[in-house]
C-alpha positions, 0 to 999 in steps of 0.5 A: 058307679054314683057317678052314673047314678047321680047323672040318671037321677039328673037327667029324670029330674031335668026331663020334668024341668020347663026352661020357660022358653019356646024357640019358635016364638022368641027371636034370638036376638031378643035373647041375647040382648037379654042373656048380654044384660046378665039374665040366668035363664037367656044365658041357658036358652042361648046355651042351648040353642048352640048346643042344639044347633037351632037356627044357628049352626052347632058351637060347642064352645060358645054353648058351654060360654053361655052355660057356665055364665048361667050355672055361675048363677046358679042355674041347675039346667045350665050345671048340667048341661056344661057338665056333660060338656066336660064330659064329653070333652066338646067345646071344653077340654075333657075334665071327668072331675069338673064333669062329676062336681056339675053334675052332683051340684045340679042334682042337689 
């Protein structure tokens, strides 16, 4: 049940959060280049744009790749996301554990 809590109160927190990227504007190649060269936030965005699909087709697996560089730096959204991906059991295998410990350390 704290579990389910701590995810609620994460997902209304990141709701607010800007990842300062506009998908529109930016090439993705530009982003990547950047996200290559050890970039937090272009490792997010890129991240997402897998996740989501965007402009590239839908890769779960490559998603979690970009998001778990960018979480090892510690960002939140990238915790977050890479915890439901393990979660979920798309693009990782099914760890309700790992899922947990991602989720928690995003929502400190």
């Amino acid at each position: 049940m704290k579990f389910k809590y701590v995810l609620l109160v994460t997902v209304g927190l990141l709701g607010g959060v800007n990842d300062g990227f506009a998908q529109d504007s930016t090439d993705i190649t530009t982003i990547e280049q950047k996200a290559a060269t050890g970039d937090a936030q272009a490792q997010y965005n890129i991240g997402m744009i897998y996740y989501n699909g965007d402009k590239v087709p839908q890769d779960y697996p490559k998603a979690a790749e970009w998001f778990q560089k960018s979480a090892g730096q510690g960002n939140v959204a990238a915790q977050y996301h890479l915890g439901l991906l393990y979660e979920q059991g798309k693009g990782v295998s099914k760890d309700q554990v790992k899922a947990k410990e991602l989720i928690e350390k995003a929502a400190a």
